[in-house]
C-alpha positions in Angstrom: 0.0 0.0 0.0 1.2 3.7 -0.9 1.5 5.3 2.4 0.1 8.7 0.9 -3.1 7.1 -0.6 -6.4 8.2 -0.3 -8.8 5.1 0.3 -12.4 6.2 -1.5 -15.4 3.5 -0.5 -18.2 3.1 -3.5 -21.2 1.0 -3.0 -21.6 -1.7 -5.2 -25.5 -1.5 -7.1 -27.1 0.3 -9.1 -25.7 3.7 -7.1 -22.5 3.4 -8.7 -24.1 3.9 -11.9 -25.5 7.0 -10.7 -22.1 8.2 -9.3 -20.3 7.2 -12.1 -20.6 10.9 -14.6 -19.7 12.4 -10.8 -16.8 10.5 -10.7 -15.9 11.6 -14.3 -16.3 15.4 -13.6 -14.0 15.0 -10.9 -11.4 13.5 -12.4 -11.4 10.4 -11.5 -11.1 7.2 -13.7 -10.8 3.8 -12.9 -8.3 1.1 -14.1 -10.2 -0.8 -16.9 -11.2 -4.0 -14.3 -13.5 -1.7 -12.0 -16.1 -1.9 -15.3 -15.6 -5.5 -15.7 -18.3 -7.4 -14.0 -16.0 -10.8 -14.2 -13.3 -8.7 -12.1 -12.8 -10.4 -8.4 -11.1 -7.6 -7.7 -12.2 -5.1 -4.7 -9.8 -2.5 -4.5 -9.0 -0.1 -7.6 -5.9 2.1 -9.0 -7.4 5.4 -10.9 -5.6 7.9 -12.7 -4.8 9.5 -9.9 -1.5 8.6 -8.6 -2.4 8.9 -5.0 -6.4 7.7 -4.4 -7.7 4.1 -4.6 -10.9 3.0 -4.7 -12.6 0.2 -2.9 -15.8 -1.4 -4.2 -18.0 -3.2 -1.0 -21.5 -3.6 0.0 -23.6 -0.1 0.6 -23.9 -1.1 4.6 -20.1 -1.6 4.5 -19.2 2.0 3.1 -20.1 3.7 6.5 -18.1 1.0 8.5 -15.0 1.0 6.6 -15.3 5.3 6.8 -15.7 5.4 10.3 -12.8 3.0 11.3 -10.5 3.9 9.2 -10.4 1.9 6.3 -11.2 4.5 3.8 -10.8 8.1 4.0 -14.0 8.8 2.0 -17.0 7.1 1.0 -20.7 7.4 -0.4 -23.2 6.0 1.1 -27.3 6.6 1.0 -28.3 8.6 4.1 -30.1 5.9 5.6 -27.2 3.7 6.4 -25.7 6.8 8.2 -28.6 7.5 10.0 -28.7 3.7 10.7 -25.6 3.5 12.0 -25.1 6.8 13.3 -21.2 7.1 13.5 -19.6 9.9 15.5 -16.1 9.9 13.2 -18.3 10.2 10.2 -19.4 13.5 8.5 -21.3 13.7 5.3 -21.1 17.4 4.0 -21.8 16.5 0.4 -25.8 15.8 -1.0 -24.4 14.2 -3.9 -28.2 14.1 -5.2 -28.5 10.5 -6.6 -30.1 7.2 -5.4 -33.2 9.2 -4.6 -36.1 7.4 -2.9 -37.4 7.2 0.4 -37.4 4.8 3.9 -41.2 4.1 4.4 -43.5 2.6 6.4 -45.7 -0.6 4.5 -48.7 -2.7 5.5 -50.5 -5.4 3.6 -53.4 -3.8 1.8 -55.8 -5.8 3.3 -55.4 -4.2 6.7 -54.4 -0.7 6.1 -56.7 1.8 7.4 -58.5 -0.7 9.4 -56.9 1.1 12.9 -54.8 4.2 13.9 -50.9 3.5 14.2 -50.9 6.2 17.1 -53.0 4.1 18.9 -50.4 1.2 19.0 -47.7 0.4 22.1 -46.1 -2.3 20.7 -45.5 -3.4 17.1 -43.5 -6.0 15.5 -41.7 -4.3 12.0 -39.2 -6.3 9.6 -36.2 -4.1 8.1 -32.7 -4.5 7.9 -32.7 -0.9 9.8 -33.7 -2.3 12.9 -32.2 1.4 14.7 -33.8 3.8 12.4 -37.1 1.7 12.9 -36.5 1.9 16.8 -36.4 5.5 16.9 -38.7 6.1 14.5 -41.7 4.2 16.9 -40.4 5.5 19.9 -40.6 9.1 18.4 -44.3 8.7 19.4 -44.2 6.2 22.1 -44.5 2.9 20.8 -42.2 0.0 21.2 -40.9 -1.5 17.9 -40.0 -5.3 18.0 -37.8 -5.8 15.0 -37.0 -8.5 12.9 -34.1 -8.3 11.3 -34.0 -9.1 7.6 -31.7 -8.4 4.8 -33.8 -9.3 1.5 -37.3 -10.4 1.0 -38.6 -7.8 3.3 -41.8 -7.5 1.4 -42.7 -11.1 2.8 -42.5 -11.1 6.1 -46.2 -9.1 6.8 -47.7 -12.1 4.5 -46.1 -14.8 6.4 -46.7 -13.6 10.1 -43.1 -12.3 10.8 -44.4 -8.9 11.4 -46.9 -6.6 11.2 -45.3 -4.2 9.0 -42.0 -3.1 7.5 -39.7 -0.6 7.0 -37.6 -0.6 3.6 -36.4 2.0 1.1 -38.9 3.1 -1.7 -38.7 4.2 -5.1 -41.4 3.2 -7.4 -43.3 1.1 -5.2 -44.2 -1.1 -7.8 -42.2 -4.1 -5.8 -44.7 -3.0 -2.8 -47.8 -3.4 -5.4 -46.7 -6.9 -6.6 -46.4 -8.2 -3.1 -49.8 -6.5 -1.6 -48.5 -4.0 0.1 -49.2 -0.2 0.7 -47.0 2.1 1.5 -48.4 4.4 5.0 -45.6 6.8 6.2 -42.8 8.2 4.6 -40.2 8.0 7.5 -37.4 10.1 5.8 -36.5 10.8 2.1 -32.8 9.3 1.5 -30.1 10.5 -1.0 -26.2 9.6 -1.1 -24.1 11.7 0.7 -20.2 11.9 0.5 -18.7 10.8 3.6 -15.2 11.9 5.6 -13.6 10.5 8.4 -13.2 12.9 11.0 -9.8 12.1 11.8 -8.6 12.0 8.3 -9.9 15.3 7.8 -8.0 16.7 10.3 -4.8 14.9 10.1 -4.7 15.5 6.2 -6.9 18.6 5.8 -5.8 19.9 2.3 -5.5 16.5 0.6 -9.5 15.5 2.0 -10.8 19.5 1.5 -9.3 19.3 -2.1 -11.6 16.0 -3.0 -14.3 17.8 -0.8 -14.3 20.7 -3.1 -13.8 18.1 -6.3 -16.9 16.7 -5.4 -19.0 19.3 -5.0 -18.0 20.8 -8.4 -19.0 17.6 -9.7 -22.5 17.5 -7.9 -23.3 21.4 -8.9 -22.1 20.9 -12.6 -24.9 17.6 -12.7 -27.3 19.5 -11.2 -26.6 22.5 -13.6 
């Protein structure tokens, strides 16, 4: 490893080909095996002599930011409001991946009583913190299940009452008869910074800060 190097975290998915024109107006360019799907590979050269990029799982980027492992990183605000990290700053609204962390039911039962008037619910997500507070913003105790994929099932087989999963179209809620009842926040990616690396190397992390956010302005432009 070059001791100088700046370690940037991407998400794998379909994010990355959001970010990707950012990346481009920033300067940065990949060695050819980050764009080949066959590539095992997880950590990439770019044309910049001194910053790498690593390529790991969206829940990861937050993790590997806040402890060190990368100096930067993008990741959807709801796994850094999920995860809440105190060495993690995220000053940059990079304004892609938009959708929004919701509250579903099935169909068949929406409407039928008030959520306000609940104490206790059972919810399925694979944001079992964000879900926490959310419920216990208005006094109700949320029991969560803890699930990484298939969310949409658990309400129809008697894991939980209700769940709490990003949204976009909400055609995947449709096909599975559910309904979407409460927007809990709308989510974006954000460019994340290490606290630490900021301060240790302030104009090497302020100068991909202000990279960035030339990038982001000139898309939204």
């Amino acid at each position: 490893m070059r001791s100088a190097t700046t370690i940037l975290a991407l998400p794998k998915g379909r994010i990355l080909k959001e970010l990707k024109p950012i990346l481009a107006r920033a300067g940065i360019r990949p060695e050819p095996a980050f764009d080949d799907e066959d590539s095992r590979l997880l950590r990439f050269r770019t044309d910049q002599p001194d910053l790498d990029i690593i390529r790991v799982r969206s829940f990861d980027v937050a993790t590997f930011v806040a402890f060190g492992g990368a100096h930067l990183g993008v990741a959807g605000n709801d796994v850094l409001m999920e995860f809440d990290y105190s060495e993690l700053y995220a000053p940059i609204d990079l304004q892609i991946g938009a959708c929004r962390l919701s509250v579903a039911e099935p169909a068949a039962v929406a409407g039928r009583d008030d959520p306000r008037s609940w104490s206790h619910v059972r919810v399925a997500s694979k944001y079992p913190n964000l879900t926490r507070r959310h419920f216990a913003s208005r006094g109700v105790q949320a029991e969560c299940v803890r699930l990484s994929g298939a969310i949409e099932l658990a309400p129809l087989l008697g894991l939980a009452r209700c769940i709490v999963d990003l949204v976009s179209t909400g055609s995947t809620l449709k096909a599975n008869g559910l309904i979407e009842v409460e927007t809990i926040t709308e989510i974006t990616s954000r460019l994340a910074v290490n606290r630490s690396a900021w301060k240790t190397r302030p104009a090497v992390i302020g100068h991909w800060l202000a990279r960035f956010r030339e990038a982001t302005d000139a898309r939204a432009a």
